[in-house]
C-alpha positions in Angstrom: 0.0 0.0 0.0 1.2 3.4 -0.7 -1.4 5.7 1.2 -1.1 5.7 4.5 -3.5 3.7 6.9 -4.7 1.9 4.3 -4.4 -1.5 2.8 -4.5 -2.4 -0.7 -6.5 -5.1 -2.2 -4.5 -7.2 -4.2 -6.8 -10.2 -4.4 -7.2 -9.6 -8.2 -3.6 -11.8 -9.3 -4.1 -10.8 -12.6 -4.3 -6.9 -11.7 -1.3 -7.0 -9.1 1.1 -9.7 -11.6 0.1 -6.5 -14.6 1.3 -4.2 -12.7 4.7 -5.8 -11.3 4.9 -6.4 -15.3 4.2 -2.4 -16.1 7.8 -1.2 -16.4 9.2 -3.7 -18.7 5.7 -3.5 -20.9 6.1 0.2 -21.0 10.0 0.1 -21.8 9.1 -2.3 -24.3 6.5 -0.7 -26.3 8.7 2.9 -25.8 11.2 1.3 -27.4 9.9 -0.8 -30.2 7.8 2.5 -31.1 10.8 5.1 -31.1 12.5 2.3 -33.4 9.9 1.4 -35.5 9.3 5.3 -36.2 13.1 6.0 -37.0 13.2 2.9 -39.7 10.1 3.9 -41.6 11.9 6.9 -42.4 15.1 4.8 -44.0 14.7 5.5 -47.9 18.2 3.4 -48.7 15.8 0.5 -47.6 12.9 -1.3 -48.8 9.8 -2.6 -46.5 11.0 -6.4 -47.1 14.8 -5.2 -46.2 13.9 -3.2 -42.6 11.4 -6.2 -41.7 14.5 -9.0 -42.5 17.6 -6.9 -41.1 16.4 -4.9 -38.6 12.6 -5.4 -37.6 12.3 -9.3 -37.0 15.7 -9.5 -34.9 14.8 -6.5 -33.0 11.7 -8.1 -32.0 13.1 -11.0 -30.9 15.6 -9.4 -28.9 12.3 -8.2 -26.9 10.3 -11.1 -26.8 13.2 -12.7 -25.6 13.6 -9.9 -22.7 10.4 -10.3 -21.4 9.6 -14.1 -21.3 11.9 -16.3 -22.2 14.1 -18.1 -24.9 12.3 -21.1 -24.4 8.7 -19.5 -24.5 10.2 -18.1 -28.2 11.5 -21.4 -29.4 8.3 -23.4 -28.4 5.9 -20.4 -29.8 8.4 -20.7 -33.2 8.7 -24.1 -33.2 5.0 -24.8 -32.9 4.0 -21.5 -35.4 6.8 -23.2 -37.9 4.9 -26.4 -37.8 1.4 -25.2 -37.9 2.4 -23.0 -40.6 3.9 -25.6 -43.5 1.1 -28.4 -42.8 -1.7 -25.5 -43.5 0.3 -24.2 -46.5 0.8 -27.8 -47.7 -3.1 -29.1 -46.8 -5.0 -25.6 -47.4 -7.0 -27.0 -44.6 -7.8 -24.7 -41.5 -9.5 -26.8 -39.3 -5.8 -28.4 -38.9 -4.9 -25.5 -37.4 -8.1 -24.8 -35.3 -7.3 -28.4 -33.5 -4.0 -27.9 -33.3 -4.3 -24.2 -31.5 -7.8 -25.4 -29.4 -5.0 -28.5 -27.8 -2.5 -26.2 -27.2 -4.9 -23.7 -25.2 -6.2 -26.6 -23.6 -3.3 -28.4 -22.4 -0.7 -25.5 -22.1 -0.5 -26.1 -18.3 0.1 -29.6 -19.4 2.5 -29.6 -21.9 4.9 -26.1 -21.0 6.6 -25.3 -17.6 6.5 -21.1 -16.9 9.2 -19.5 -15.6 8.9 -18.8 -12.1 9.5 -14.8 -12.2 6.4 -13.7 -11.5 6.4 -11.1 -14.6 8.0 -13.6 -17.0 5.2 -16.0 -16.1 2.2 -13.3 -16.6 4.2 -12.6 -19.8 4.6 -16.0 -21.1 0.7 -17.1 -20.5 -0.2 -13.9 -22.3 2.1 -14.4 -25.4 1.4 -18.2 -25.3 -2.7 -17.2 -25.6 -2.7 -14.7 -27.7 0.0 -16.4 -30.2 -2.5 -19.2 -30.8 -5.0 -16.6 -31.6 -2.7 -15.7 -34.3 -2.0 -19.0 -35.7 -6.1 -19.8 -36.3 -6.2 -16.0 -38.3 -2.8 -17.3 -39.9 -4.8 -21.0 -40.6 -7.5 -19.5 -41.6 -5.3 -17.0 -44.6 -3.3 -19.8 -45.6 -6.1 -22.4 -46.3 -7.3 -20.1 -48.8 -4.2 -18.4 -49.8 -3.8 -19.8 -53.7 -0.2 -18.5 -54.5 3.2 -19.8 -54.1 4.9 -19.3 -50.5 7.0 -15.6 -51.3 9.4 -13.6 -49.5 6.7 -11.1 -48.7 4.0 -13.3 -47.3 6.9 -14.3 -45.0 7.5 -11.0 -44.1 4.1 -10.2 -43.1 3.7 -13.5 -41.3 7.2 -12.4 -39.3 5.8 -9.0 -38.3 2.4 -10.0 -37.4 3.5 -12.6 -34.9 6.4 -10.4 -33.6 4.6 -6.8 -33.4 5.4 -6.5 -29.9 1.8 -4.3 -29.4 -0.1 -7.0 -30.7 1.4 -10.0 -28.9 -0.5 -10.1 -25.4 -3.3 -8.1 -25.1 -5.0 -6.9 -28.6 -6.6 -9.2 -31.1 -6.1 -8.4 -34.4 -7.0 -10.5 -38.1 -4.0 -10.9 -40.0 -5.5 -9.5 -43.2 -6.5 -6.3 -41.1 -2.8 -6.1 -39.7 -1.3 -6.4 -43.1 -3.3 -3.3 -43.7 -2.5 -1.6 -40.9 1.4 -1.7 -41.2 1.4 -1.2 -44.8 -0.4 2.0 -44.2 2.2 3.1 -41.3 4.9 2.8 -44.1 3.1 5.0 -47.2 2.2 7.3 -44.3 5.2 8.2 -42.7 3.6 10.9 -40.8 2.2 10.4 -37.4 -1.4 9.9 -37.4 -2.1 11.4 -34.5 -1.8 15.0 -32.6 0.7 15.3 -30.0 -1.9 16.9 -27.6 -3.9 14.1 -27.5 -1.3 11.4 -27.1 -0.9 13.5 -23.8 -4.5 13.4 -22.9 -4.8 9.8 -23.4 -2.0 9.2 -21.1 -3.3 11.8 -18.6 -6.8 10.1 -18.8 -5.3 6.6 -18.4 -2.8 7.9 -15.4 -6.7 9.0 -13.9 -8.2 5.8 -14.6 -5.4 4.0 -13.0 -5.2 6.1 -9.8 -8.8 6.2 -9.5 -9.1 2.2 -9.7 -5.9 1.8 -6.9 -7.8 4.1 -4.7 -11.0 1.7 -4.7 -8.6 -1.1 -4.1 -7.6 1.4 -1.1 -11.1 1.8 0.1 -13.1 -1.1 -1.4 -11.8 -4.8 -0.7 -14.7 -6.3 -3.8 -12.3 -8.1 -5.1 -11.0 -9.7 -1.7 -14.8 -10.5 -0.7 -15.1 -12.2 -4.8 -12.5 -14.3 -4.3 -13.1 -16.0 -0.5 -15.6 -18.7 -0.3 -19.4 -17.5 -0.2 -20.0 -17.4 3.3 -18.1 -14.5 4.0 -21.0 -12.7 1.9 -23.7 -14.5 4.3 -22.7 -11.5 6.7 -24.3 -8.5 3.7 -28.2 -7.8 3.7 -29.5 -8.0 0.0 -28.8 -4.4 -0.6 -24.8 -4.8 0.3 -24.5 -7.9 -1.9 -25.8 -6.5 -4.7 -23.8 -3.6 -4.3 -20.2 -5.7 -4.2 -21.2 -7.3 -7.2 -21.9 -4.2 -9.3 -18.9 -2.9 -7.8 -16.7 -5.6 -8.7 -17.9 -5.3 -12.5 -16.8 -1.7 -12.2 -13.5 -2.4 -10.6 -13.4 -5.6 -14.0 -14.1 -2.3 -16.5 -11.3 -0.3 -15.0 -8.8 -2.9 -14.9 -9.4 -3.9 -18.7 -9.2 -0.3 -19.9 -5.6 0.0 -18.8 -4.3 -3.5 -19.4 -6.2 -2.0 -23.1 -5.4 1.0 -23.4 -2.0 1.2 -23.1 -1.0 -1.4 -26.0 -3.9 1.0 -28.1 -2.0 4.5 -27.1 1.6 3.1 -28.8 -0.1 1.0 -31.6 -1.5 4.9 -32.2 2.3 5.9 -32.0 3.2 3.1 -34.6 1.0 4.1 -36.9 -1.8 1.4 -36.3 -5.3 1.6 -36.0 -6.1 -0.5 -33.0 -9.5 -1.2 -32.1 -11.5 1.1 -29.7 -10.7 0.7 -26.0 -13.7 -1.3 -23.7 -17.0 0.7 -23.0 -18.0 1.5 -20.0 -20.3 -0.8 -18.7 -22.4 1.7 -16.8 -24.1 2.7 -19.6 -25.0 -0.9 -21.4 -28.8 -1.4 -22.2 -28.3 -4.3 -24.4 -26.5 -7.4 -23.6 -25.0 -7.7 -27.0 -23.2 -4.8 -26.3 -21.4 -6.0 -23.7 -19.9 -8.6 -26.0 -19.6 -6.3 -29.3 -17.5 -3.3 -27.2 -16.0 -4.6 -24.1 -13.1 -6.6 -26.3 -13.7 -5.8 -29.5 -10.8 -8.0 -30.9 -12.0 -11.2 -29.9 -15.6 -10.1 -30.6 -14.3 -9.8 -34.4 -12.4 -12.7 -34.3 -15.4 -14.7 -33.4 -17.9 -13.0 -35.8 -15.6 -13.3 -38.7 -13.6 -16.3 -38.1 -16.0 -18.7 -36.3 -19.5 -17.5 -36.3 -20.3 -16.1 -40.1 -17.9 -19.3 -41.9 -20.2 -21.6 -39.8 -23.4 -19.8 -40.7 -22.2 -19.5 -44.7 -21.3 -23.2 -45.0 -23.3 -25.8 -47.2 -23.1 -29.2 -45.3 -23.2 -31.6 -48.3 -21.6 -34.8 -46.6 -25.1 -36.5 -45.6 -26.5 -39.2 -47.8 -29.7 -38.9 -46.3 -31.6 -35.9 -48.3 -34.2 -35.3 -45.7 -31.0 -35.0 -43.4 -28.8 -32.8 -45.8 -32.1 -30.3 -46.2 -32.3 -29.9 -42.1 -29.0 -29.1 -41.5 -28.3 -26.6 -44.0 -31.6 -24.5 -42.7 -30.5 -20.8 -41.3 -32.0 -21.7 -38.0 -29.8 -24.9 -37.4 -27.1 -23.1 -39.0 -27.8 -20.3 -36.7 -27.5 -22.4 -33.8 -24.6 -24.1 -34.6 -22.6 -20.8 -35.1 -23.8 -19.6 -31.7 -23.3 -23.0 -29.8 -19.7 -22.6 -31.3 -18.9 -19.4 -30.6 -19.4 -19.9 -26.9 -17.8 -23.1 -26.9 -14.4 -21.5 -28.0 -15.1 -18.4 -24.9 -15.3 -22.0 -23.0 -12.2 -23.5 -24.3 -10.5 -19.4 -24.0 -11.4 -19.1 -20.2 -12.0 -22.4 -19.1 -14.5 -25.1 -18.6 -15.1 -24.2 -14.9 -18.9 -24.2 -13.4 -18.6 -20.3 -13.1 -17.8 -19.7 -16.5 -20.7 -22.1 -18.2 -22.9 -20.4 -15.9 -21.8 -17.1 -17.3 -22.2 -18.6 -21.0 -25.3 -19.7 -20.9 -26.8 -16.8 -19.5 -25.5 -15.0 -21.7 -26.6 -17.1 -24.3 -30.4 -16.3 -22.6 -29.7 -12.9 -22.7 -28.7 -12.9 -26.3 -31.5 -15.1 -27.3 -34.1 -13.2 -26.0 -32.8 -10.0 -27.5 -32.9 -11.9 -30.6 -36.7 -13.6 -30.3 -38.4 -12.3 -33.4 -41.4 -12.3 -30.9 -39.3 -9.2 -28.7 -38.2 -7.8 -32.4 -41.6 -7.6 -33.1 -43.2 -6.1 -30.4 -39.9 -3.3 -29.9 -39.8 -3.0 -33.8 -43.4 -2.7 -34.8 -46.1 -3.5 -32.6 -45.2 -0.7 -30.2 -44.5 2.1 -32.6 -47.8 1.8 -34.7 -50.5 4.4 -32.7 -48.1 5.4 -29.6 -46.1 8.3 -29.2 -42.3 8.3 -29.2 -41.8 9.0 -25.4 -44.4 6.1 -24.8 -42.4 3.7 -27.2 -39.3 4.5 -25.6 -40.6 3.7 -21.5 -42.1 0.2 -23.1 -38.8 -0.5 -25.1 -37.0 -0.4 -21.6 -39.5 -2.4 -20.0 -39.4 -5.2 -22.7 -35.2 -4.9 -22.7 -35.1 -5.9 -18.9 -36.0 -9.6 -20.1 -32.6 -9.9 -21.5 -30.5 -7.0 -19.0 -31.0 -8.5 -15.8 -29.9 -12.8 -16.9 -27.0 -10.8 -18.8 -25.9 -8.9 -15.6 -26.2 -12.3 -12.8 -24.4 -13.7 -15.6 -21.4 -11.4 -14.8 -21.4 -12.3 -11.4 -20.8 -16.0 -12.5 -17.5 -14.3 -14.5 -16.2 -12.2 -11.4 -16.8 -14.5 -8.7 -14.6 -17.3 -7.7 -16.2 -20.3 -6.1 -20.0 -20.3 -5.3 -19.9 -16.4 -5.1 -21.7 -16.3 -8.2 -24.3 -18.9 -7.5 -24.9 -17.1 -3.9 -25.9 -14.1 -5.0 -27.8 -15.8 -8.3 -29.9 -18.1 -6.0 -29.9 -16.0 -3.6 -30.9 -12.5 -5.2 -32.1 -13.4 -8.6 -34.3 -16.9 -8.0 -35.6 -16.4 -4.5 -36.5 -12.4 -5.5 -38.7 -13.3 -8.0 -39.9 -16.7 -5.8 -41.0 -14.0 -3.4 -42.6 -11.7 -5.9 -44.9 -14.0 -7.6 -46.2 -15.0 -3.9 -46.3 -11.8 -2.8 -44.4 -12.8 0.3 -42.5 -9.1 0.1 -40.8 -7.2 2.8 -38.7 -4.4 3.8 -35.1 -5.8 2.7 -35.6 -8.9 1.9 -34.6 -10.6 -1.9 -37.8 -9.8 -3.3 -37.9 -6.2 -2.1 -34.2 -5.3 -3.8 -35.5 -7.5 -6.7 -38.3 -5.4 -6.8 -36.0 -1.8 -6.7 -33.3 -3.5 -9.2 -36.1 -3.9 -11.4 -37.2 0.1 -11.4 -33.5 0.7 -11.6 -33.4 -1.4 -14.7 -35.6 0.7 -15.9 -34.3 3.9 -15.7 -30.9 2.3 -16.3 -32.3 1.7 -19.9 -33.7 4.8 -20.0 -30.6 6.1 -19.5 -28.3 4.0 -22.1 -31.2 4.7 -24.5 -31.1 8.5 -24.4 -26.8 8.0 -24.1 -26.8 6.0 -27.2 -29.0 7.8 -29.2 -26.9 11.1 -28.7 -23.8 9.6 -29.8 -25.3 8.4 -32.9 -26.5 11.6 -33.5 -22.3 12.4 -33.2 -21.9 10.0 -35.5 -19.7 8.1 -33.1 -20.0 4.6 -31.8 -21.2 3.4 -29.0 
């Protein structure tokens, strides 16, 4: 702790190992932007020439640095591999196995180092590596030219961009794009004035989220077993869980936003940071802005392939004709989709809670029962102000499984089913029989229902005055 009479909360491991791991990410990012910037502006040499010579030894000087020799031998080893069966079989789903095993089993099959930093450095490069081999899998399958000098090139500098290795997620097509571009445009992209607010506004964020771990010990009561929240009333409970999801927002933003800021530096046009959760109406939100990268990676890689493909291996017609119809397709794609979130943070109880209802929420906002009745039925003889209160009322049905699903995420143990069974179930047990009093569940289920309300009221009226601004959400 560094204010005085205070302790600090450092339950969250992932938090307190980021920011033991701060300086050398910093140093590194400084570095491999203030280097990158000074060879773009070499005329003598070509793209190719920088990216052989100087670029791809550079970078494995600093992968090296902060992991390990042995994490970069497996991770070129294994992309070597992966990399000459695809471009010899064209097939992708070779490399989808091959990178699902590896997430699966890397506790299995790789030791970490035992440096606290190099291990937090090591998982993350290890992850997000494999990310990089199923975009690469998925090129290459459908890549119809020759192996070249220059598709190695770009292979070398999309697996090595230091700003893209543990954090981001970005398609290989899209950074091929991306650091062309920063080489035609030499100049910076962005205005020195505002690379100084983003830092100032990240510095805020950061001290703002270390005093809550000063004042607020969420994350402590998140990750001890459940009974320790048997001594909140209702109201208290609920409040630790929406403040751990603020504290999750916080932490995401700068582990984010500090890879985007020098990405900005090289050149790159990272995707937008996380949004703020505090003004979410819609549960697809949640997945479409929070991390954007992998939220692209599973639209385009996972869930639009599965819902464009023909299945023509049945001999049975009858069979053939029922699994190529847009609603099985549809539910395929989803039922994948989630499965790989599964296999990404791991087939514990909390997280297929948190899947599934998620998958509710999502459903429900898609019911072309609630389209419908949002869409049409409620817009044909009632004024706009009217339409907007029953919109709200209608988008609760899919808000409030979404948000108890974020509890399952946060909380470690039973935390999540405590406050699920305990808020959530027995609140509206207690409605429907009217047995209602002052502070118990069905009373706050009652108030986080009208707060729902004006919640959505809220994100509405947010939403709609940013598109307005033509900006995004």
């Amino acid at each position: 702790s560094y204010i005085s009479g205070y302790l600090i909360d450092n339950s969250d491991i992932e938090w307190k190992l980021f920011k033991l791991s701060f300086p050398l990410i910093f140093t590194t990012f400084l570095l491999n932007s203030i280097i990158l910037n000074i060879v773009k502006r070499i005329n003598l040499l070509n793209k190719q020439l920088i990216t052989i010579f100087i670029l791809i030894p550079f970078w494995i000087i600093l992968h090296i640095n902060w992991t390990s020799l042995k994490c970069i031998s497996i991770i070129f080893i294994f992309s070597f591999i992966l990399i000459l069966i695809i471009n010899l079989t064209k097939k992708q789903l070779i490399g989808w196995l091959f990178c699902i095993i590896f997430i699966l089993k890397i506790f299995d099959l790789i030791s970490f180092s035992k440096e606290p930093i190099k291990y937090y450095l090591e998982f993350n490069l290890y992850l997000y590596s494999t990310i990089k081999l199923i975009n690469l899998s998925i090129y290459l399958s459908k890549y119809k030219k020759n192996f070249n000098l220059n598709l190695f090139c770009s292979i070398a500098e999309y697996l090595l961009y230091p700003t893209y290795s543990i954090s981001l997620i970005v398609s290989f097509e899209d950074f091929q794009k991306q650091f062309s571009s920063s080489f035609i445009n030499k100049t910076p992209t962005f205005k020195f004035i505002n690379l100084i607010k983003s830092f100032l506004k990240l510095f805020c964020y950061f001290s703002l989220l270390e005093l809550l771990l000063h004042l607020c010990k969420v994350n402590a009561l998140f990750n001890s077993p459940f009974v320790m929240l048997q001594n909140f009333n209702n109201y208290e409970l609920i409040s630790i869980a929406y403040i751990a999801g603020q504290l999750f927002h916080l932490k995401y933003y700068l582990i984010f936003g500090i890879p985007n800021i020098f990405a900005k530096i090289d050149g790159m046009k990272p995707n937008s940071l996380p949004i703020c959760i505090s003004h979410i109406s819609k549960y697809s939100q949640m997945w479409r802005y929070f991390d954007r990268g992998l939220y692209l990676f599973l639209k385009n890689q996972l869930y639009i392939p599965l819902l464009n493909y023909q299945f023509t291996s049945s001999k049975i017609p009858q069979l053939n004709l029922f699994i190529n119809l847009i609603l099985f397709r549809k539910i395929l794609a989803t039922f994948s989709v989630f499965i790989f979130v599964l296999i990404w943070h791991g087939f514990n109880s909390n997280f297929c809670w948190w899947v599934s209802l998620s998958a509710f929420s999502l459903l429900i906002e898609r019911l072309p029962i609630n389209q419908f009745i949002q869409q049409k039925l409620i817009k044909i003889k009632l004024s706009p102000s009217t339409n907007i209160r029953l919109k709200c009322i209608f988008m609760l049905t899919a808000l409030i499984p979404g948000i108890f699903g974020i509890f399952f995420f946060l909380g470690h143990g039973l935390i999540g089913n405590y406050i699920f069974f305990k808020i959530l179930l027995q609140g509206f047990k207690q409605i429907f029989t009217l047995q209602i009093s002052i502070g118990n569940p069905g009373w706050v289920m009652i108030h986080l229902i009208i707060l729902g309300y004006f919640f959505n009221n809220t994100s509405l009226f947010i939403e709609e005055k940013k598109k307005k601004k033509g900006n995004n959400i």
